[in-house]
N, C-alpha and C positions, 0 to 999 in steps of 0.2 A: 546480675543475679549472683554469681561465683564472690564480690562486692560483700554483698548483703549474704551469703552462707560464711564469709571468713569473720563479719562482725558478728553473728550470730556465735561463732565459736566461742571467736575470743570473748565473748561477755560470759559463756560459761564455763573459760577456764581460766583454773587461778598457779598459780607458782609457789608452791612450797618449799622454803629455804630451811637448811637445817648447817648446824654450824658446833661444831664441839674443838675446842683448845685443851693445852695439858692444863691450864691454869682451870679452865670450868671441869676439868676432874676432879676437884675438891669440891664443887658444889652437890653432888649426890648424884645418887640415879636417875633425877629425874633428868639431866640435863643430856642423858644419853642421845643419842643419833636413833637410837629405836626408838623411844620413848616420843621423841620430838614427832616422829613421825607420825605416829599413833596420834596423838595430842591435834597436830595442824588439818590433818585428814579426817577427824571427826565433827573438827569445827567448819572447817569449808565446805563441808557435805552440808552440814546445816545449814549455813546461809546459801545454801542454794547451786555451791559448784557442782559439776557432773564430770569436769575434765581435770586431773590435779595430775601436776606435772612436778616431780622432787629434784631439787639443786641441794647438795653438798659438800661440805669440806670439813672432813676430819683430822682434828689434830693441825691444824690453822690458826694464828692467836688473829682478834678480830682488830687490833692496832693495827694490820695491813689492811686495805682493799684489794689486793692485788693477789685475788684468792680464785685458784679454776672455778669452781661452781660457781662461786658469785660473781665474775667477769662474764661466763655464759649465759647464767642468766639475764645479767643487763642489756645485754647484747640483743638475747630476744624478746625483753621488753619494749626495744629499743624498734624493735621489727614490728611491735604495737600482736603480740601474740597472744599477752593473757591481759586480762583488766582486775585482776587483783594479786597482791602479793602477803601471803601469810609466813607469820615466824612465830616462836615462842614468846620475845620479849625481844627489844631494842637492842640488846648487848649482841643477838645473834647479828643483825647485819653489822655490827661491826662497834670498835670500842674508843672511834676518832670522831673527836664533835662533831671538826667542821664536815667532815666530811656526809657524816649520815646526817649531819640538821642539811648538806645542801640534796640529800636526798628525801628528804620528808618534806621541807620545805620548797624543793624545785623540780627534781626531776619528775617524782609519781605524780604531782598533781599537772604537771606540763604535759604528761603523756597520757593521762586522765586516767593511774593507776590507785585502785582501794588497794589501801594500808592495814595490816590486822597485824595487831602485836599483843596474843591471845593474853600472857601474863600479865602486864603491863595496862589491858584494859582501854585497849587504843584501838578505836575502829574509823579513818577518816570518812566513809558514809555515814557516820553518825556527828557530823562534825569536827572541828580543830578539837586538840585536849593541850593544854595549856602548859600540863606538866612535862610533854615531853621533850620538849628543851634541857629541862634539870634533869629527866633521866639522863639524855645522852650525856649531860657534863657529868654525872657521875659515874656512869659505864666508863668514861676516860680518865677518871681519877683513881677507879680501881684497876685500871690496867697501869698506870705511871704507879702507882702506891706498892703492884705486887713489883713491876719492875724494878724497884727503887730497893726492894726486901731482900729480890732472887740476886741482886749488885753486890752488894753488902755480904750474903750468904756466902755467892761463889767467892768474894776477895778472901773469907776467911778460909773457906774451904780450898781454894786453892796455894792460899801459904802455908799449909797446912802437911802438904803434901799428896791430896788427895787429887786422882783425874778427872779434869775438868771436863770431856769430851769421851764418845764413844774409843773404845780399844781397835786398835788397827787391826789390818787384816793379818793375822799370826797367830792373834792372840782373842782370846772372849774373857768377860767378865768369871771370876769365880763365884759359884753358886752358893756357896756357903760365906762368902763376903763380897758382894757388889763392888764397892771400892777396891779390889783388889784383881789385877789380870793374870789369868794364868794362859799358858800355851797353846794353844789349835795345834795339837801336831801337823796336822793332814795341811793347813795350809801354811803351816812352819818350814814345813819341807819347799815348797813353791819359793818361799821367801831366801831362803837358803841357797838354792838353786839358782834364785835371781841374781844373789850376790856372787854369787863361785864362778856365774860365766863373764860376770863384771870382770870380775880379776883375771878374768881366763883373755879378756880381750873383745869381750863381745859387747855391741852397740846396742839402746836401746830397743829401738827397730826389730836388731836381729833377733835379739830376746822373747820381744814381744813374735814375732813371726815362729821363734821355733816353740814359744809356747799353745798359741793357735796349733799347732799341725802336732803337738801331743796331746789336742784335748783337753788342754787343763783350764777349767773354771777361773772365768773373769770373779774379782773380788767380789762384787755385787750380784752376780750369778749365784755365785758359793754360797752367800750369805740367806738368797733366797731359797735354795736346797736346803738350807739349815734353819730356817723361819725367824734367822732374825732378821729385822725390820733398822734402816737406816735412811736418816734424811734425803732430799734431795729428787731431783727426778733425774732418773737415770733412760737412757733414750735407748729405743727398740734396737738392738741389735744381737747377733747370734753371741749364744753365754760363752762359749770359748775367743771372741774378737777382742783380742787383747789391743792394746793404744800406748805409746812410746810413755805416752804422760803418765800412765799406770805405773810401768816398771822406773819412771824416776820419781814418784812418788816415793815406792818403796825403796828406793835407795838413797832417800834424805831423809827419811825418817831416825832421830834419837833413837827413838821409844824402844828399836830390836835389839839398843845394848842392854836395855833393861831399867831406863830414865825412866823421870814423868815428867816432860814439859807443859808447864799452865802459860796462861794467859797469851798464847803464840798471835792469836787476834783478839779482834774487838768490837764493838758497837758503837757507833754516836750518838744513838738516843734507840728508847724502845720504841720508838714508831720506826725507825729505821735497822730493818734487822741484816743487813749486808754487812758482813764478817772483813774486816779489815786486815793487813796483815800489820802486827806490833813491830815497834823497833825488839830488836833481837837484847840490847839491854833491858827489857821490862821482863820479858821473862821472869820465870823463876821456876829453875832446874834442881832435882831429886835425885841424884844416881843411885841405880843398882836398887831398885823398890822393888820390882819383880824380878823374876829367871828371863836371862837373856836369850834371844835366838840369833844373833851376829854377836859375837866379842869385838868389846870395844876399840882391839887394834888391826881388825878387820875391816870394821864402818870407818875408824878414819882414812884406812889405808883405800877404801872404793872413795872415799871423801876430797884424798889426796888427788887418785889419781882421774877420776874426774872433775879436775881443776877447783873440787868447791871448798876449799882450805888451806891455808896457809900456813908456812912453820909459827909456832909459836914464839911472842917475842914477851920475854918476862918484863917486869912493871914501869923500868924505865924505859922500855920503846925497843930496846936490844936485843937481839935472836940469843937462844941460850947457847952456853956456851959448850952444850954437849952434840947440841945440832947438827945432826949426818953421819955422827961418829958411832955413837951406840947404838949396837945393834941387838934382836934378842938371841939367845942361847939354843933355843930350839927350833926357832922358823927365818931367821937370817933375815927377820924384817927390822926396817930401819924403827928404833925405838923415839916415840914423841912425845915431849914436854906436854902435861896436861893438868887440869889442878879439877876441885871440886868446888865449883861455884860458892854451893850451901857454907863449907867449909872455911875459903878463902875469903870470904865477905860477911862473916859472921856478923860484925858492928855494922855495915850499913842494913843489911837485913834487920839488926833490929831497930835501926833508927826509922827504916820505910815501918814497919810495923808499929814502932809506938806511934805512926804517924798515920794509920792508916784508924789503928783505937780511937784517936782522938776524934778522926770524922764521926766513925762510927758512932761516939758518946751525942757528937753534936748532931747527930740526926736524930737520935734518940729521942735527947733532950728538945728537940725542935718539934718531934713528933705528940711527944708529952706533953707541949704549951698550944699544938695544934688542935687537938683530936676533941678538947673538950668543947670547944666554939665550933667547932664543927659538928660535935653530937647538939649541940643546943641550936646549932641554926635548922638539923635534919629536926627536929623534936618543934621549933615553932613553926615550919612549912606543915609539918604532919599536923598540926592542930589547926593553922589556915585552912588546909585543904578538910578538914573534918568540919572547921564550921561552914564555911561555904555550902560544903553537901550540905547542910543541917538548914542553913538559909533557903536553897535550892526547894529543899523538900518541905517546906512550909511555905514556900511560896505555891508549889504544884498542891497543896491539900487549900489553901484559903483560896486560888483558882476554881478549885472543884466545890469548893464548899460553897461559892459566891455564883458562880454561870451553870453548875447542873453539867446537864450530861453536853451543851453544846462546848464546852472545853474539852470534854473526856473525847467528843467527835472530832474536835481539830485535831489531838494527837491521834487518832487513829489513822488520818489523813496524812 
């Protein structure tokens, strides 16, 4: 009995996925997380659902699977809990062929789940649809095409001088120019303070411990008292529990002399978005773009003296030869040999940059000999697919027009 009340459920509930990336914010409103809602919820009430249950991930690009909402949901598909799954369109479960063809193709019908892909015009109780193979190859060709755009974009913009990544904790975007950081006093001072007990003698540990017992907001505490919003899942714990890792984060960061460091990681391909760390020569270092909150011979002197710098040795391999001697005028700290990247490298800078033009041209130009065989192969599928219906629908009127109403009776059956 209990048997027979759980399959009775499950055939009258269905799982509504909803799915929004930053890349589907350029497609409009409709593609919102409310909108979607609305949209999947009026069509599963029609066919018949009574129980709808919503899974989503917002701000998710769908070149991952490895997405909360849509891991939970599998899981209690998995547990044989609803018998159908609705979405807007293919591209919401996700923008990796193999992977959603071996979901359309293997797992829903293995576990005997209806497929509803409301846009896209796909209902597996109404049959196979032929086309949705070529969708999914094309959902994954506009996620490789934007990644391929946003590559190219960021190399220019970040030789450029502009920040490639959110602004540390010190510092927030200026309102009046995005691209440009200006100062968070309120957690300038934290940062400042972090450094001054650096020099004072104090471990990170102790740092981290005497800032817990002043009450002073964890970065991503603060940040959530200030409603900005930053990647990452951050784990339950009380907003003052500060972690050793926090305070040497902030005390290897450039960016509080007042740099902009790009390209410090990286990516191996857009299906794989785990941030690498760069060799330290790829970089490409800005000094003095914004107002600083540590001066420069402050962050080397914590840089020195927790072991993470070396004297500087000029271009043939040799320590300089003012090294330990000179000291400054006003603060009796030993003065360090240092140069300006941008400056000092002026000719290879531009030789990586004429070289970097040149791909750029040749993607262009590859894109320009591409795009037209690809609109003409999109333009004669669209006309395949138009005659067929056309075939389709002349065949269903000379049926009717030849057997009478006992044809019109088999389809109603």
């Amino acid at each position: 009995m209990k048997q027979s009340n759980n399959k009775k459920s499950r055939d009258v509930t269905a799982f509504l996925y909803e799915r929004l990336s930053r890349d589907d914010n350029l497609e409009g409103e409709s593609y919102s997380i409310g909108n979607q809602k609305k949209l999947l919820a009026k069509v599963a009430k029609e066919k018949g659902y009574t129980n709808l249950v919503h899974f989503l991930d917002d701000g998710i690009s769908g070149v991952t699977m490895d997405r909360p909402g849509f891991v939970e949901m599998i899981c209690q598909l998995e547990q044989g809990k609803a018998a159908a799954v609705f979405v807007k369109d293919l591209s919401r479960l996700g923008r990796n062929y193999i992977e959603v063809g071996r979901l359309t193709e293997e797992f829903f019908p293995n576990h005997d789940i209806r497929l509803v892909a409301v846009s896209d015009n796909i209902d597996t109780a109404e049959g196979e649809n032929e086309l949705a193979p070529i969708r999914n190859l094309f959902n994954e060709w506009y996620a490789r095409d934007i990644s391929k755009k946003r590559r190219i974009s960021n190399k220019i913009k970040g030789n450029a001088g502009e920040p490639m990544g959110q602004p540390p904790y010190g510092y927030i975007k200026d309102p009046n120019d995005p691209k440009h950081w200006i100062v968070d006093d309120e957690a300038a001072q934290v940062v400042r303070r972090v450094y001054s007990m650096t020099l004072e003698g104090f471990g990170t540990e102790q740092i981290a411990a005497q800032l817990e017992k002043d009450d002073v907001l964890t970065p991503r505490a603060y940040w959530l008292t200030k409603g900005i919003k930053r990647p990452g899942k951050g784990k339950q714990q009380p907003p003052t529990k500060w972690n050793s890792s926090t305070i040497t984060k902030i005390l290897s960061l450039q960016e509080y002399c007042g740099d902009i460091l790009n390209f410090k990681t990286y990516s191996k391909s857009y299906k794989n978005k785990k941030r690498i760390d760069n060799d330290r020569e790829n970089w490409v270092v800005f000094q003095d773009v914004h107002e600083a909150i540590i001066e420069r011979a402050v962050y080397e002197q914590v840089q020195q003296k927790r072991g993470k710098i070396r004297k500087r040795r000029t271009n043939n391999g040799e320590h300089n030869m003012f090294s330990g001697l000179l000291v400054c005028a006003d603060c009796c700290n030993n003065l360090h040999f240092h140069f300006n990247a941008v400056w000092d490298h002026t000719e290879k800078l531009r030789e990586q940059y004429a070289a970097e033009l040149k791909k750029v041209t040749q993607l262009q130009k590859q894109w320009a000999l591409r795009k037209p065989v690809l609109d003409a192969h999109c333009l004669t599928l669209q006309k395949e697919i138009l005659r067929l219906e056309q075939e389709v629908d002349a065949l269903v009127m000379e049926k009717l027009n030849g057997d009478g109403g006992s044809f019109a009776h088999e389809i109603g059956t």
